[in-house]
C-alpha positions as CSV (number, residue, x, y, z in Angstrom):
1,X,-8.1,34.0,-14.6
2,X,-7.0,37.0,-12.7
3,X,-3.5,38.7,-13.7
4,X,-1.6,41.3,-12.1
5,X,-0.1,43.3,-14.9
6,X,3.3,45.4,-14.0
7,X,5.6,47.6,-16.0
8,X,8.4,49.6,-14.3
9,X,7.8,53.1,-15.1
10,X,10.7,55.2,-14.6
11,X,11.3,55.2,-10.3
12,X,7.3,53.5,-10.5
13,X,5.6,50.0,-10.6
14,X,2.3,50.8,-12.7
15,X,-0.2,48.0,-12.3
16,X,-3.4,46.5,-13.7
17,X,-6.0,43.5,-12.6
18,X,-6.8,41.9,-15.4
19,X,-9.5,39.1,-15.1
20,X,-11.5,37.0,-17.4
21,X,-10.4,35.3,-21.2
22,X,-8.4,36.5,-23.9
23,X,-11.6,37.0,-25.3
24,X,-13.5,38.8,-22.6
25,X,-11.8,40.5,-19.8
26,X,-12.1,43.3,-17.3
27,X,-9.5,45.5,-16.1
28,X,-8.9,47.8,-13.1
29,X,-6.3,50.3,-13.2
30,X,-4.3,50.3,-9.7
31,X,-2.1,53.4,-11.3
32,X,1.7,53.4,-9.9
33,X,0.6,52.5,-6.3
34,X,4.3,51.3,-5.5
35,X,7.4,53.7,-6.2
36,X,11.1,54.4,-5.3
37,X,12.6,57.9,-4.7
38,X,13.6,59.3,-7.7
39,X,17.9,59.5,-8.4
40,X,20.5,57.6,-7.1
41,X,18.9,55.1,-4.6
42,X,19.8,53.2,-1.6
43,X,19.6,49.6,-1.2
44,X,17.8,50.1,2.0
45,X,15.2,52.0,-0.9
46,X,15.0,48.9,-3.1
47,X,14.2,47.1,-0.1
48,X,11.6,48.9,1.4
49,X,10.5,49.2,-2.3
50,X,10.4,45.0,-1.6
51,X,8.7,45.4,1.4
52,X,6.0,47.7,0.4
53,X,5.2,45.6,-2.9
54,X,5.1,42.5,-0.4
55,X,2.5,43.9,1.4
56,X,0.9,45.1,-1.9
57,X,0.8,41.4,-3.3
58,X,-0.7,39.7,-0.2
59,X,-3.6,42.0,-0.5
60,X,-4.5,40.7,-3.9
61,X,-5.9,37.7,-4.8
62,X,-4.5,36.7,-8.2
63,X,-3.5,33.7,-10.1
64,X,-0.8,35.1,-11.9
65,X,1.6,38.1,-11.8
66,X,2.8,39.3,-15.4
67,X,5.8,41.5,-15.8
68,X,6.5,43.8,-19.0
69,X,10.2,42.9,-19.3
70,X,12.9,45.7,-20.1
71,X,14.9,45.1,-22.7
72,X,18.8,45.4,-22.8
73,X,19.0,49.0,-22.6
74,X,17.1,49.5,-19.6
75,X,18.1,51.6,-16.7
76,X,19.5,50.6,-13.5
77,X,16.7,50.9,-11.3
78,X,14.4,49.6,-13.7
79,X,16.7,46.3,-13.5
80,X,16.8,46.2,-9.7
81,X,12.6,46.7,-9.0
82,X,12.0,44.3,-12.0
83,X,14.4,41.8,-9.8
84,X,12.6,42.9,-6.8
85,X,9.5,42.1,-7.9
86,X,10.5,38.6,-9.2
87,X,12.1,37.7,-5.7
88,X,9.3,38.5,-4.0
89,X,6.9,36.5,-6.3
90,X,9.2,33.6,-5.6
91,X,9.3,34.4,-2.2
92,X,5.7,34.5,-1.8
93,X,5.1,31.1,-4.3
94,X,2.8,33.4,-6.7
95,X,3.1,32.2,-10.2
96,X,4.7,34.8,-12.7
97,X,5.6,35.1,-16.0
98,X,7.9,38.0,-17.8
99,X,6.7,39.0,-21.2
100,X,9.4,41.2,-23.1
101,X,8.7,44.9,-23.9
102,X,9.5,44.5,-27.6
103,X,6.7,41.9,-27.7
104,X,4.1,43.7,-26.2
105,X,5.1,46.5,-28.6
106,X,4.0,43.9,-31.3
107,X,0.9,43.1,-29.5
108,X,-0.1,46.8,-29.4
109,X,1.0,47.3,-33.4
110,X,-0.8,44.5,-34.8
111,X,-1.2,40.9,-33.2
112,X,-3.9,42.4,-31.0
113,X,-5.8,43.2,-33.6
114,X,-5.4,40.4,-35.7
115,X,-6.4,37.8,-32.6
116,X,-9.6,40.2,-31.4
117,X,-10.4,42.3,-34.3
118,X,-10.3,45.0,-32.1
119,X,-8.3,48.2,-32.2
120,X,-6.0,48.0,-29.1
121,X,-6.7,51.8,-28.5
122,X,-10.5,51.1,-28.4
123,X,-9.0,48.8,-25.8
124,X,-7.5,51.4,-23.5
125,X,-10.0,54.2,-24.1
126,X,-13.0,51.7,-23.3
127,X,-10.8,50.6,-19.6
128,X,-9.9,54.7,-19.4
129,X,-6.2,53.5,-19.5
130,X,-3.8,56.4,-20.2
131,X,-1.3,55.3,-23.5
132,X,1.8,54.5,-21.3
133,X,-0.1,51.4,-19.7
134,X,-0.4,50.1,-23.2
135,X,2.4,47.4,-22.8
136,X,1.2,46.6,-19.2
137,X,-2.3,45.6,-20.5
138,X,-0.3,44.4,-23.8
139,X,1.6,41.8,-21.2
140,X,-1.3,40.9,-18.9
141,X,-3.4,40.2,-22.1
142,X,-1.0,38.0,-24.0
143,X,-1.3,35.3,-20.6
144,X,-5.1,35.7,-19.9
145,X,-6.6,31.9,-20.7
């Protein structure tokens, strides 16, 4: 199975492709290809942010997208690109899932571990994944088959 991974970093979408088993997987760090301009935004800015990540998805040839859910404190334009993203998925007839961020926070902590008997930072060094793309893997992990 091939994932898209996607956590809203601040004003950027980071994303992984994740592909093969819960077991054994590869992963291939697209970095925060897709971004909005930083401060108070437009709506014409979420929707070229729409637009670009449109033309970013058709491009890839998955079989799921995952999203890293915020939780109920999240920021504004976290809100609106998480929605963007969903829309377009819908749009586009791409199958999706949203995982919360609390949960992959558990995945990272301990469940990874127990289910793998790996450490989850042997995980990211191995992939040469910076720490903040720890929930994004975390989420795109937890709906590998």
């Amino acid at each position: 199975m091939k994932i898209l991974a996607i956590e809203v970093m601040s004003n950027a979408a980071g994303m992984l492709l994740i592909d093969g088993t819960q077991k054994t997987y590869e992963v291939i760090n697209l970095g925060k290809v897709l971004a909005m301009p930083k401060g108070d935004t437009t709506i014409k800015d979420l929707i070229d942010f729409q637009t670009n990540f449109a033309t970013h998805l058709q491009k890839q040839s998955i079989d799921r997208l995952v999203l890293c859910e915020s939780g109920k404190d999240a920021k504004k334009m976290r809100v609106r690109m998480e929605f963007a993203i969903l829309s377009e998925c819908e749009k586009l007839s791409i199958d999706y899932k949203t995982y919360p961020t609390g949960s992959c926070t558990r995945i990272i902590n301990s469940s990874y571990t127990k289910e793998t008997g790996r450490a989850f930072a042997d995980e990211l060094a191995q992939y040469k994944l910076p720490k903040y793309m720890g929930k994004t893997l975390a989420a795109g992990w937890r709906f590998l088959e």
